[in-house]
DOZAKOL-184656 format. One record per residue (C-alpha): residue in one letter; x, y, z. Coordinates in steps of 0.1 Angstrom, whole numbers, plus 5000, padded with zeros to 4 digits. Layout:
% DOZAKOL-184656
AXYZ...
//
This chain:
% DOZAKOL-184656
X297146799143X300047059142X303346969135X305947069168X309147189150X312447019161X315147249156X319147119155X321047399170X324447199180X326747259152X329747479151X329847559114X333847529112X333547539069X332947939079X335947989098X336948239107X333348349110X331948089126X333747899156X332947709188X332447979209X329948159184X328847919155X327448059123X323247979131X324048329154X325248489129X323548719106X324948579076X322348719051X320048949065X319749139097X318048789119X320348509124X319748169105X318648019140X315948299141X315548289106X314247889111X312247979142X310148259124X309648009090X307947789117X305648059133X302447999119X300547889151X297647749130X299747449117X302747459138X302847389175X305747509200X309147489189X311847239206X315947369203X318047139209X321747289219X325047269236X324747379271X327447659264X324647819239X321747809255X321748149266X322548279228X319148049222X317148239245X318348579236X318048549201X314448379209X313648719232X315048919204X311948779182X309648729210X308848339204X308648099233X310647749227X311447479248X315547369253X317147029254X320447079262X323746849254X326346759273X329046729242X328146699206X327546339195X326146419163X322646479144X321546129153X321246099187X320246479188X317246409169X316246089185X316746289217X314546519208X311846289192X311946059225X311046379248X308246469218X306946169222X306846149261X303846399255X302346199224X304345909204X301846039177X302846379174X304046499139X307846659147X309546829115X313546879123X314947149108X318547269109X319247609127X321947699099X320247639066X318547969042X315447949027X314648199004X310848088998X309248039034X305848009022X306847758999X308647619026X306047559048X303747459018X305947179015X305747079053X301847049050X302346839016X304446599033X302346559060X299946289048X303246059043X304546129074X300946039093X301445659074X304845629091X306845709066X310245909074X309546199050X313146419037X312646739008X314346628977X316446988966X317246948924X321546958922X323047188907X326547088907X328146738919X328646828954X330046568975X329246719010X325646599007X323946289010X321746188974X318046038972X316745828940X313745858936X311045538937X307845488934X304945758944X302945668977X299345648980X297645948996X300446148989X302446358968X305846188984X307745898968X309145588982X313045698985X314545398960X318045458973X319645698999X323745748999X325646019021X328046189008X329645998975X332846058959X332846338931X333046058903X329745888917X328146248925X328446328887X326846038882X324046088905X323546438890X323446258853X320845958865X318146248885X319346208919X318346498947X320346588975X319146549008X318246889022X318846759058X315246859070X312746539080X309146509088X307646199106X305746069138X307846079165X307045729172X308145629137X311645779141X312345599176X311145279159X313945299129X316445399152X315745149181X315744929150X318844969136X320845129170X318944959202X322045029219X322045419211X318245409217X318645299253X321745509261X319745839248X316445719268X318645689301X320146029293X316446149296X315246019324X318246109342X318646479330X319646719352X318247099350X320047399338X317447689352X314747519344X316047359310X316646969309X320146879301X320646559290X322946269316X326146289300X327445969311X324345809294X324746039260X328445979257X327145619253X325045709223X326745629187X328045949171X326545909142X324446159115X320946049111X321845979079X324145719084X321845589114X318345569099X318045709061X320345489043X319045159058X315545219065X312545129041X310645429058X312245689039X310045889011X310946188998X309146528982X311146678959X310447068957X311947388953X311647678979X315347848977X317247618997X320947619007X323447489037X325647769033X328647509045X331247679026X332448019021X331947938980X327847858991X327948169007X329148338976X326648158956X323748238972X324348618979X324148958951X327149018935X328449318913X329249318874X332249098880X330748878901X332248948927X330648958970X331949258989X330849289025X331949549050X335049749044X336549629008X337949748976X338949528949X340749588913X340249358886X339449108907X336648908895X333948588909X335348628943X334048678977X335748899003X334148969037X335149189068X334049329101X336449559112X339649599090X340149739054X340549439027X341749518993X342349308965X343949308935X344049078903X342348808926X339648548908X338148288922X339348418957X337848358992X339348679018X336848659051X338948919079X337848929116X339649129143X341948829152X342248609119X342148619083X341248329058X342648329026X341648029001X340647928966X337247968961X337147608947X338747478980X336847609002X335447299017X339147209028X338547509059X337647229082X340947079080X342947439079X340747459116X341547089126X345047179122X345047509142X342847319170X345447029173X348547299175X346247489202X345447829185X342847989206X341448139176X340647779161X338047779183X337348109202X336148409184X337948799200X334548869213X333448629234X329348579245X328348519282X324948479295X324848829307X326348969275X329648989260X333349089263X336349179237X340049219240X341149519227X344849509238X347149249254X350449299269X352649119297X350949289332X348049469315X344949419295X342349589279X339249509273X335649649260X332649489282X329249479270X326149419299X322649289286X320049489300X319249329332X322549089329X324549059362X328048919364X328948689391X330248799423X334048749422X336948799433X340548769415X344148679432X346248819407X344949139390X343449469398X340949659374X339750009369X336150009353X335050359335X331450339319X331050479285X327250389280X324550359301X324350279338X326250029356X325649869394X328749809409X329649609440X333049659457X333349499490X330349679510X329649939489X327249899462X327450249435X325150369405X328050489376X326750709352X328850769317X332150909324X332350779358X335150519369X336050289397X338650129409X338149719420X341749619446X343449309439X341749029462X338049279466X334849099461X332649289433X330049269406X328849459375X325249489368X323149679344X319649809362X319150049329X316549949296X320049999275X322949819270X325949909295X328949939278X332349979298X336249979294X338149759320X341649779320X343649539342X346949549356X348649209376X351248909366X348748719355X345548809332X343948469320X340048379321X340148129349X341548359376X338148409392X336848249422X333248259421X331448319451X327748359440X326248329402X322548399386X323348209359X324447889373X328047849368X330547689391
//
């Protein structure tokens, strides 16, 4: 039998703020490498001899960042789309219960989309090993050996080896402890959980109906009452709202007598925090990790990061600097699990960069601000091959579009144009128009708009590909 790959694709990664935000969470983003860590999972699972069709489970808002990164690698996946976020646990058990719709029997591995491994063949070694656990109805997790007494993950003891299999009984399973009790744990030969599982799909919906019947129900209803986004199921939000939000640790592996676990090594890491990120990447003589445009002076085991402007540093240790085009992070190194609350803060006060990123991702590409000011903006619009914006109409601006690469398709009332590079047009205040991109390259244009009022939701819709209101 293969095992169908579950992959958890719902988090927004707010530990790599400013990086990683709602709008564009860090499994999109290359963070080591030129493939994402979404794709990066996907390919680790691509071995069609032991490993079936994958299944991403996402928010709705992402799906079409899914499919392009999916294109981008040309694998085939099927989508489950949520509502709202309520957590691994009812994400999983979603995904299991639509598995097992197919065959209650069916082997599902869950992976997260945000995790590095550094070994994949090791890593799918490791899968197959399990496997024979996992077929006795055992809720199989990968062991990973500490290295420090984190407490951002949960900790297995070890117990007693199963029959059949290289997997042990899991003795004792405890999310996230308290520093004193994780130095403890490291001391006594704990592992940390690596937050990947392998089991029958069955046996999951079993533990969890077992412990959460509630939950259970509310995420069955949810399925058999999903609506469709273009063709991918999305699941009843009024039934998934009624789901617990609750990890699947916290649901399943710290009460069940299911759990074993393999413990192995195949370069494993969360990258949760902007110190993992430092940890696992290359660093110079002082141990420092400079990426994009940076210069540092004596500065030393510090990690400074940019995408657009200069960052210097000077005398720094122990530093986190991560720049972006609208926000800057600065932070001890040590502290850099304490992000989450920096970002709770800016979300309660309403900072839009809390939560969106300056370049913001559509399903027919992607826009960015380049200059705001009372009765004009400026912005830099990229089209998708093939990507067609909505027909629309605005009450309260004007724009002037003037391609700089590639072809655009423009609508403007009755009249439909082909602009080259170089080539402008100019879109009235109230005129129905569209932007498409008919070409095999990415258009790129400058829109600059003029009006008393320039915000995102002055668009009336009037017809939409992609299925927005």
């Amino acid at each position: 039998m293969t095992i169908r790959p579950l992959i958890m694709c719902g988090g927004s990664g707010a530990r790599l703020w400013p990086l990683s935000r709602e709008s564009f969470p860090k499994q999109f983003a290359p963070l080591i490498g030129k493939n994402s860590t979404f794709q990066e999972t996907v390919l680790r699972m691509a071995d069609k001899a032991h490993f079936g069709r994958p299944l991403v489970v996402a928010a709705k808002r992402h799906r079409f960042m899914v499919e392009r990164q999916l294109a981008e690698i040309g694998i085939e996946a099927d989508l489950l789309l949520e509502p709202m976020p309520r957590d691994s646990g009812p994400a999983i058990a979603a995904g299991a219960a639509l598995i097992a719709r197919d065959n209650p029997d069916q082997l599902v591995m869950v992976l997260a989309a945000d995790h590095v491994v550094r070994d994949a063949p090791a890593f799918r070694q490791t899968v197959l090993a399990a496997a024979s656990a996992a077929e006795q109805g055992y809720i199989v997790t990968f062991g990973i050996q500490p290295s420090l007494p984190a407490t951002g993950y949960g900790y297995i003891e070890q117990g007693e080896p199963i029959g059949g299999s290289t997997a042990l009984r899991v003795r004792r399973f405890v999310e996230k402890p308290d520093l004193a009790t994780a130095q403890r744990y490291l001391l006594e030969g704990y592992l940390w959980n690596s937050g990947n599982f392998l089991f029958k799909a069955s046996a999951l919906l079993a533990e969890y109906g077992r412990f959460s019947p509630d939950s259970l129900s509310a995420i069955e209803e949810a399925l058999d009452k999903a609506g469709s986004d273009l063709g991918a199921p999305v699941l009843d939000a009024g039934a998934f709202e009624r789901a617990q939000k609750k990890s699947i640790d916290y649901q399943v592996m710290e009460k069940t007598d299911k759990a074993a676990v393999l413990p192995c090594s195949f370069g494993w890491s969360d990258i949760g925090t902007w110190d993992a990120m430092w940890d696992i990447s290359d660093k110079d003589a002082n141990a420092n990790v400079a990426v994009g445009d940076v210069e540092l002076i004596d500065t030393t085991s510090s990690y400074a990061s940019t995408d657009g402007p200069l960052v210097g540093m000077v005398g720094m240790h122990n530093t986190v600097v991560v720049a972006t085009r609208d926000a800057v992070l600065v932070c001890d190194k040590s502290r850099a699990g304490e992000v989450k609350t920096l970002v709770d803060k800016l979300r309660k006060a309403g900072v839009k960069q809390a939560s969106d990123h300056e370049r913001m991702y559509r399903p027919w590409g992607w826009y960015q601000t380049l200059e705001l000011q009372d009765r004009f903006q400026v912005k830099r619009i990229v089209v998708y091959p093939g990507g067609r914006l909505s027909l629309q109409k605005h009450f309260h601006r004007a724009e002037h579009w003037v391609v700089v690469r590639g072809a655009a398709q423009v609508t403007v009332g009755d009249r439909v144009e082909l602009l080259n590079e170089n080539r402008s047009i100019y879109i009235p205040l109230g005129e129905v128009h569209r932007l498409e991109n008919p070409g095999k390259i990415d258009t790129e244009i400058i829109e600059v708009q003029t009006g008393s009022y320039l915000g995102e939701d002055d668009i009336v819709r009037l017809e939409d590909v992609y299925n927005r209101s």
